[in-house]
C-alpha positions as CSV (number, residue, x, y, z in Angstrom):
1,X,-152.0,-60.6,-106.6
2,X,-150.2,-61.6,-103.1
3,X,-151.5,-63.9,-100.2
4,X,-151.2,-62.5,-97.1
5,X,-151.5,-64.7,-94.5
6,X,-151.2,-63.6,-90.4
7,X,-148.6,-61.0,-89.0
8,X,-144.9,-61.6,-89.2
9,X,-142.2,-59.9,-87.4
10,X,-138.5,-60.3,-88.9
11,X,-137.3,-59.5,-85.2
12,X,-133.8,-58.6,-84.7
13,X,-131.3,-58.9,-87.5
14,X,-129.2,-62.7,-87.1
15,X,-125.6,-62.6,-87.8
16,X,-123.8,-65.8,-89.4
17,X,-121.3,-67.4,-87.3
18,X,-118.0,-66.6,-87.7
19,X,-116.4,-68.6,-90.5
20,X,-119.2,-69.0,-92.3
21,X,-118.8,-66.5,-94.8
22,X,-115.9,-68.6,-97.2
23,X,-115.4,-69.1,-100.4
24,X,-117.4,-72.0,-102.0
25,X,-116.0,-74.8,-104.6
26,X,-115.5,-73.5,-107.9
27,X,-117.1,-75.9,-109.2
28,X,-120.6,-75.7,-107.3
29,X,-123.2,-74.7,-108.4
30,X,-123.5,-70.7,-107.3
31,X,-127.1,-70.3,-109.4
32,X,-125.7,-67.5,-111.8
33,X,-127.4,-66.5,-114.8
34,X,-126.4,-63.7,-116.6
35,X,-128.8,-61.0,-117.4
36,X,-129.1,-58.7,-121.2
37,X,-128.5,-55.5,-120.9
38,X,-131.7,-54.0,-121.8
39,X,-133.1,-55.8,-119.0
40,X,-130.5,-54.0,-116.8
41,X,-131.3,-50.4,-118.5
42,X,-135.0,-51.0,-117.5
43,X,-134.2,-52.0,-114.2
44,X,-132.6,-49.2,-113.6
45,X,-134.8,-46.9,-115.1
46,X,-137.4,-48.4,-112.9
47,X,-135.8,-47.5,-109.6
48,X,-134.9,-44.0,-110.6
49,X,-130.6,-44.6,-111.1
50,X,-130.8,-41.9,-114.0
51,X,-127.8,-39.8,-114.5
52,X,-129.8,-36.7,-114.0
53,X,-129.5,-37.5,-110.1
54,X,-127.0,-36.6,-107.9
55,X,-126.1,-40.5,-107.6
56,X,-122.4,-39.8,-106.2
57,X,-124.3,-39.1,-103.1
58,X,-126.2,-42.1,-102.9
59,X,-125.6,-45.9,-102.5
60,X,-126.7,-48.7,-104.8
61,X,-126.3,-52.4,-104.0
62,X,-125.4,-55.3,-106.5
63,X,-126.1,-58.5,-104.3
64,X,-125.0,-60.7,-106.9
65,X,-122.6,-59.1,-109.6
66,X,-121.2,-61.5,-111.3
67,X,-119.1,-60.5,-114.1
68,X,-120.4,-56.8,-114.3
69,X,-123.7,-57.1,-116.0
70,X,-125.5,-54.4,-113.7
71,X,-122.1,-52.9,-112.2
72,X,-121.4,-52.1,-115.8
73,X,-124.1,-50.1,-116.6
74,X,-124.3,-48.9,-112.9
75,X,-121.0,-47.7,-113.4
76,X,-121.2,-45.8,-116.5
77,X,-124.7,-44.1,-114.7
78,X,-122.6,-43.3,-112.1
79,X,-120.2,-41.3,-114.4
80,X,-122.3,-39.6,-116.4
81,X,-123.9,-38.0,-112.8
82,X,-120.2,-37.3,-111.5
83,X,-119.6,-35.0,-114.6
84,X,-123.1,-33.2,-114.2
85,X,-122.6,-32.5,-110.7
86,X,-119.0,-32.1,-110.4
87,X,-118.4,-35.0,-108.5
88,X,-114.6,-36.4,-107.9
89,X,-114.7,-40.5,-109.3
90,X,-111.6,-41.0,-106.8
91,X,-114.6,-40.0,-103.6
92,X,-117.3,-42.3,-104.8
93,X,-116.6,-45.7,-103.1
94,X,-119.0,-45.6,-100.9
95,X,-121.6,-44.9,-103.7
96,X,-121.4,-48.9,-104.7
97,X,-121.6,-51.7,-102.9
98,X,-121.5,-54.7,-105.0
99,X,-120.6,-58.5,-104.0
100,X,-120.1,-62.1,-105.8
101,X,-119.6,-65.6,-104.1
102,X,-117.1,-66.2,-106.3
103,X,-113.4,-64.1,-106.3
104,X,-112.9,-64.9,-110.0
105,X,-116.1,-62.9,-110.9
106,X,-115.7,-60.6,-108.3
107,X,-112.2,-59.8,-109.7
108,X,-113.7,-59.4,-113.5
109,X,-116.0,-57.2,-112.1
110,X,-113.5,-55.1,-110.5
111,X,-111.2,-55.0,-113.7
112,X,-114.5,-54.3,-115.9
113,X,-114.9,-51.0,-113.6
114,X,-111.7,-49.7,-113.3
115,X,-111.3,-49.8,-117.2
116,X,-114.5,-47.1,-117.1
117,X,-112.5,-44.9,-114.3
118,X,-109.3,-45.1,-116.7
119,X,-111.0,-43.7,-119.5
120,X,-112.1,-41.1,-117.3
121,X,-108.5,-40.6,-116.7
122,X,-107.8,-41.6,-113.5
123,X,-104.6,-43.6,-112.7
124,X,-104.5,-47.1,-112.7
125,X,-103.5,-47.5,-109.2
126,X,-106.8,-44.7,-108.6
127,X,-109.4,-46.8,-110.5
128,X,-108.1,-50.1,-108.8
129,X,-108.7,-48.4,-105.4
130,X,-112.5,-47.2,-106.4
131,X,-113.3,-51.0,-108.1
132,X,-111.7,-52.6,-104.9
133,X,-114.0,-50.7,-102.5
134,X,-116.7,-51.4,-105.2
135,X,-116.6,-54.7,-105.4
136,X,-116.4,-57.7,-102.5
137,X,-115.8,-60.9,-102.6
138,X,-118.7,-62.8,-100.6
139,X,-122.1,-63.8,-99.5
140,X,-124.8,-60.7,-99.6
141,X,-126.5,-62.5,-97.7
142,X,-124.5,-63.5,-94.9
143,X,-122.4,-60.3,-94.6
144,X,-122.7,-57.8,-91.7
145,X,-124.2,-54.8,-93.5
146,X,-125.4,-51.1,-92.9
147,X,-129.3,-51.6,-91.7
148,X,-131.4,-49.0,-93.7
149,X,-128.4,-47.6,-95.9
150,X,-129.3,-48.3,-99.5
151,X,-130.8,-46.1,-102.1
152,X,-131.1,-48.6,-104.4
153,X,-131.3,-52.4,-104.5
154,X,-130.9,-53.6,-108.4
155,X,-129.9,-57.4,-109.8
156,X,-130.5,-61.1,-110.3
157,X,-130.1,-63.1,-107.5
158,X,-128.5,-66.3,-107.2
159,X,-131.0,-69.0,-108.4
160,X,-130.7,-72.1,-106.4
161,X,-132.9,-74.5,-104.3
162,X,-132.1,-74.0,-100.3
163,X,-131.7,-77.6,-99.9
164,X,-128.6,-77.5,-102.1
165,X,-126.6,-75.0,-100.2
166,X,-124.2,-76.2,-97.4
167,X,-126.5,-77.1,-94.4
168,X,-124.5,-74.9,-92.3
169,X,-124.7,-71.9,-94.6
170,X,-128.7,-73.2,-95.1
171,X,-129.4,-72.9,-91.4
172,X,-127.5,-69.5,-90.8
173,X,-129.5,-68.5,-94.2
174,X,-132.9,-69.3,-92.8
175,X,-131.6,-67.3,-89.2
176,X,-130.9,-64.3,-91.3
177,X,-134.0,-64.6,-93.4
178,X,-137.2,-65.5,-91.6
179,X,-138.9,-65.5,-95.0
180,X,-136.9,-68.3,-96.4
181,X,-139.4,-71.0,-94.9
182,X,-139.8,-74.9,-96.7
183,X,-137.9,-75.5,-100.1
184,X,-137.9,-72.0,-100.6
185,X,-134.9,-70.6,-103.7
186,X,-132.4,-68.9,-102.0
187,X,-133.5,-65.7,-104.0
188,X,-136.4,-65.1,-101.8
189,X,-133.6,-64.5,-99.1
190,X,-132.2,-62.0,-101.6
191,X,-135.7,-60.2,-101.9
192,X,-136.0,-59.9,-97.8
193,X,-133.1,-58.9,-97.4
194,X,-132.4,-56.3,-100.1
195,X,-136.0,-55.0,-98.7
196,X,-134.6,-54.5,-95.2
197,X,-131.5,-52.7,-96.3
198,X,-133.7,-49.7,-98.0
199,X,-133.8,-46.4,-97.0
200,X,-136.9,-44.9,-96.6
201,X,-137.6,-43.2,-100.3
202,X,-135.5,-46.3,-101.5
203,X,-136.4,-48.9,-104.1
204,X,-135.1,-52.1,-105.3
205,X,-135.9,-54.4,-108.3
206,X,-134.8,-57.6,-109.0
207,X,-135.3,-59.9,-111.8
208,X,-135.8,-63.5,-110.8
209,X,-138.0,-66.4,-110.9
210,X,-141.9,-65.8,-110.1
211,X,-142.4,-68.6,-108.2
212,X,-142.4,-67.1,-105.0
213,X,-145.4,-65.2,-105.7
214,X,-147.7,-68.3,-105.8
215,X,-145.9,-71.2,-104.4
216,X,-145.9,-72.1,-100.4
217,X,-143.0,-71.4,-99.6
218,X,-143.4,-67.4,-100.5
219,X,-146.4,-66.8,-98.0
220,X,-144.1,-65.1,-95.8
221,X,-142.3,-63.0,-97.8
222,X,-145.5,-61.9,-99.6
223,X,-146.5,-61.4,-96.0
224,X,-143.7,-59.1,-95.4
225,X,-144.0,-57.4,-98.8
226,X,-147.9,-56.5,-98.4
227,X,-147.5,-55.3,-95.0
228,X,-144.3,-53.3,-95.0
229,X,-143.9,-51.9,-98.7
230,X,-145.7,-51.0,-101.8
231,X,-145.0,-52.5,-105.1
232,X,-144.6,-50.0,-108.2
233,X,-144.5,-52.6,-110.6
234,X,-144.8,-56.2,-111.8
235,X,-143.6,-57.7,-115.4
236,X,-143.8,-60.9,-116.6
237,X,-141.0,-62.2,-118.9
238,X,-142.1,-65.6,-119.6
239,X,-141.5,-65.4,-123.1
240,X,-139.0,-62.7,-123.1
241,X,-134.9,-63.3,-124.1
242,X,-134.0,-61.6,-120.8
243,X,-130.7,-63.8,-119.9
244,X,-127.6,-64.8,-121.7
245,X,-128.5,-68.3,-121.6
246,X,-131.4,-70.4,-121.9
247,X,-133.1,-71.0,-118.1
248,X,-136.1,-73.2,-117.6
249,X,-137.7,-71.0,-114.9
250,X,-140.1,-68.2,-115.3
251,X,-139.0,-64.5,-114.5
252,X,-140.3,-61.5,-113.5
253,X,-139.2,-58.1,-112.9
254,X,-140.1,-56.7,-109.4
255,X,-140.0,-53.2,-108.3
256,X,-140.8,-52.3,-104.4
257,X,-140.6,-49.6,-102.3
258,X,-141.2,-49.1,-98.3
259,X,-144.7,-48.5,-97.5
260,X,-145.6,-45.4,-95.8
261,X,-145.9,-47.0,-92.1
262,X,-143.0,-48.4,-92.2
263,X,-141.2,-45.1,-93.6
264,X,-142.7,-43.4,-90.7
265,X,-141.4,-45.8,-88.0
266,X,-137.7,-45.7,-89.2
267,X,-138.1,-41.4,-89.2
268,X,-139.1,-41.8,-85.5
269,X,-136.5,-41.4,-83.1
270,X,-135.4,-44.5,-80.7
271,X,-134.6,-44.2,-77.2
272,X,-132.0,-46.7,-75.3
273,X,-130.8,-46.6,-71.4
């Protein structure tokens, strides 16, 4: 199914320059598309975010939230686990890390979550605290993150052509992300990325365009993908309802986990002078 091409090393993780991580207009185009919720339950399902898990002591990323159409669901999983276990809600910040370019849907989201944690009955002021660590307002892709401390990577990615991002964003984009090579969609930055942040045992699934695995400009992220992690599954959704509104590309659900090898080489120990 993937190309593989020669060897490709990501090399040391790039950091954007300072500044660089703003807010964009509100009136660009931030390549959202809202996903349906049985899309999101499947997803889920997929990488294993059941209730039955102890998921208070585990960390799930949303790279591109939006107005809550995974966090939502995420949230109420999250719950449901907190009760089984005896879990306190007012602990589990750490247990989401979610982000969205822009405030106003970052805010939404928060508000969507700390309605759950009310019913729940915590305090107003308690459920804002838990949404607020929840939730950030920002670029996944150009914030300084954890290396190898997700669980889980679940969502739909921004949708948008590199060449229509900022050039200085672009060029601290294609720094960060090796992969993103040509007139590549700035998802396939989303994919390498979310990859890199898995712990070993982790998963993430995304559902976005297909592109990526035929076109040019994915060679090196199939590259990566075939020689540092296994895929569990692949699902077409050409003709499926899976968004909110009608898009003209073609999706497909994506589930990957880290290969064995490379599993092994983050267990072993480093050694620095």
């Amino acid at each position: 199914m993937f190309v593989t091409g020669g060897r490709h090393d990501l090399g040391p993780t790039a950091h954007p320059p300072r500044g660089l991580e703003i807010a964009p207009d509100p009136g660009a185009d931030c390549g959202e598309v809202f996903t349906r919720r049985w899309i999101v339950d499947l997803i889920l399902d997929l990488v294993g975010y059941t209730p039955d898990r102890d998921l208070g002591s585990e960390v799930l990323i949303e790279p591109s939230c939006g107005t809550g159409a995974f966090l939502v669901p995420v949230v109420e999983r999250l719950i449901q686990s907190a009760a089984a276990h005896g879990r306190d809600l007012r602990v589990l910040g750490p247990a989401i890390r979610a982000f969205d370019l822009l405030d106003a849907n970052a805010e939404l989201a928060r508000k969507a979550t700390a309605h759950q944690l009310i019913v729940e009955r915590l305090t107003e002021d308690e459920a804002d605290t838990v949404a607020a660590e929840w939730v950030t307002t920002g670029d996944f892709l150009l914030h300084r993150h954890d290396q190898a401390g997700a669980d889980y990577v679940v969502g739909n990615p921004r949708y948008i052509r590199l060449e229509n991002v900022p050039r200085p964003i672009m060029d601290s984009y294609r720094r960060i992300c090796p992969t993103m090579r040509g007139r590549a969609d700035v998802y396939v930055g989303f994919i390498e990325r979310g990859l890199e942040l898995l712990k070993p045992g982790g998963a993430l699934s995304f559902i976005c365009a297909d592109r990526w695995m035929r076109n040019r400009y994915g060679a090196d992220l199939r590259e990566v993908i075939t020689s540092r992690y296994a895929v569990d599954t692949v699902i077409a959704m050409h003709d499926v309802d899976a968004f909110e509104h009608e898009v003209s590309a073609y999706p497909a659900m994506t589930t990957a986990r880290p290969s064995l090898w490379r599993m092994s080489r983050q267990s072993q120990p480093s050694y620095r002078s």
